[in-house]
C-alpha positions, 0 to 999 in steps of 0.5 A, spaced: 632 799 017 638 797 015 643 792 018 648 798 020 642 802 024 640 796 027 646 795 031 646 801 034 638 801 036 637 803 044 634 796 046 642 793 044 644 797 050 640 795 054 642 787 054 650 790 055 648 794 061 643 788 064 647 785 070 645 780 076 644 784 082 645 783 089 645 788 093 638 793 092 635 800 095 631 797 102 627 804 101 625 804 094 617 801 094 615 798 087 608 800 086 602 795 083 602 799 076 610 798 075 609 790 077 603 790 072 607 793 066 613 788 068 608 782 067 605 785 061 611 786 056 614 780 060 608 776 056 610 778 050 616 773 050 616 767 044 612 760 047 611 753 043 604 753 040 604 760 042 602 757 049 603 762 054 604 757 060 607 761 064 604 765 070 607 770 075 606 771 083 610 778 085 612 777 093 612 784 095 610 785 102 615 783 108 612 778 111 610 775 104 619 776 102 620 773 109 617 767 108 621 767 100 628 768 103 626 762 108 625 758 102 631 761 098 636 759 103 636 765 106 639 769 100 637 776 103 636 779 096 630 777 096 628 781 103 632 787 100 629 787 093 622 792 092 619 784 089 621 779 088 617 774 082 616 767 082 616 766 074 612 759 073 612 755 067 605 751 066 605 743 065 601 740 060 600 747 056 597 742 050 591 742 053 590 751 053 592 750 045 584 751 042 584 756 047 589 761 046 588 761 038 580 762 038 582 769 038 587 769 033 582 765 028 576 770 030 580 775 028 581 772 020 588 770 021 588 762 021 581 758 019 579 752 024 583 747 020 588 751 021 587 751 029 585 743 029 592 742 026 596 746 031 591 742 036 593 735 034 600 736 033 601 739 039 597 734 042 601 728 039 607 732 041 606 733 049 599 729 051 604 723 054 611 726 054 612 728 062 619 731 060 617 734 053 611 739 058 617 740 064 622 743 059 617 746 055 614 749 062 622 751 063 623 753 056 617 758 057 617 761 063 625 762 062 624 765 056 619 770 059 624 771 065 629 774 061 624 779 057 621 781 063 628 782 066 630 787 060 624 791 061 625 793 069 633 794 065 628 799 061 624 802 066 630 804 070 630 798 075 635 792 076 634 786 077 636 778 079 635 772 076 635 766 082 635 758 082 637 757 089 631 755 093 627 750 095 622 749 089 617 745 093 617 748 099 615 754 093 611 750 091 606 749 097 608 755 101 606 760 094 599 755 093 601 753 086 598 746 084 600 741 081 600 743 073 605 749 075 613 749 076 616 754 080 622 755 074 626 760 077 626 767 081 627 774 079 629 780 084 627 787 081 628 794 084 632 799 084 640 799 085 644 799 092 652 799 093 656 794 093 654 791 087 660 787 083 661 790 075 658 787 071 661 780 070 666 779 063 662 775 057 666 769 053 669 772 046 664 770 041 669 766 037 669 761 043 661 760 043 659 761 035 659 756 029 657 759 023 656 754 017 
């Protein structure tokens, strides 16, 4: 495909039309398969040592959204979105690296040296580095957070990305253990009135460097 037809590929305008929702339909449910699909191309996202240190909690039910907005300073979105999703980010992922590739050496792609250097490197890399498996765990669910985002944008949803809220009473109250990091959360559902347009980006020549 050539450079010119790339830029007009629908999935460009997606990322154009996606804006951070406030206000959300109260009388659109999201059903389970909906949230499934959501979680699913959300997991397609890049990680370190393809990882996949993340997981997921969608709140749906009142009385589950009720207690999240208590723990996110009582920002009323999270009770008037369809769902809002808890995206986590994993600690110590050096530990799942054997794991996750065993399938890709079983299918021929990579041999078991090959698996053992990933291993080793990043063990050597994350084993006792506590902020080097926090920013990692942010870096991962942030990515997955985003790409999760611009699939409910492809399926006719809109959504919120949140970082006011009390990451430990999140922590305690959702059941995470202690190798799980509450990054960040995200509203999805369908769109209300009231809604501020879309916000103005920065010129691209204010933010790139090209040498």
């Amino acid at each position: 495909m050539s450079p010119t037809l790339a830029m007009n590929h629908p999935a460009l305008d997606l990322i154009l039309q996606r804006t951070s929702v406030n206000h959300f339909d109260q009388s659109f449910a999201v059903d389970d398969t909906t949230l499934t699909e959501l979680v699913r191309y959300a997991c397609q996202a890049p990680s370190a040592y393809n990882f996949q240190n993340w997981r997921f909690i969608a709140v749906r039910s009142a009385a589950e959204k009720a207690r999240l907005c208590e723990m996110a300073y009582g920002q009323r979105k999270v009770q008037e979105s369809s769902a809002t999703f808890i995206v986590c980010g994993r600690l110590r992922p050096h530990l799942g690296v054997r794991d996750v590739m065993k399938s890709f050496q079983d299918t021929g792609h990579v041999d078991a040296e090959t698996v053992e250097a990933m291993v080793d490197g990043a063990m050597q890399a994350y084993a006792d580095d506590a902020q080097m498996q926090r920013d990692e765990a942010i870096r991962s669910a942030s990515m997955a957070a985003m790409t999760l985002m611009i699939a409910a944008q492809a399926m006719g949803l809109v959504s919120g990305p949140m970082i006011g809220f009390d990451p430990d009473q999140v922590r305690a109250g959702f059941g995470l253990d202690d190798n799980e990091l509450p990054a960040l959360l995200v509203t999805i559902g369908r769109l209300a009135p009231g809604n501020w347009p879309r916000k103005p980006r920065r010129p691209t020549a204010d933010v790139l460097t090209i040498v």
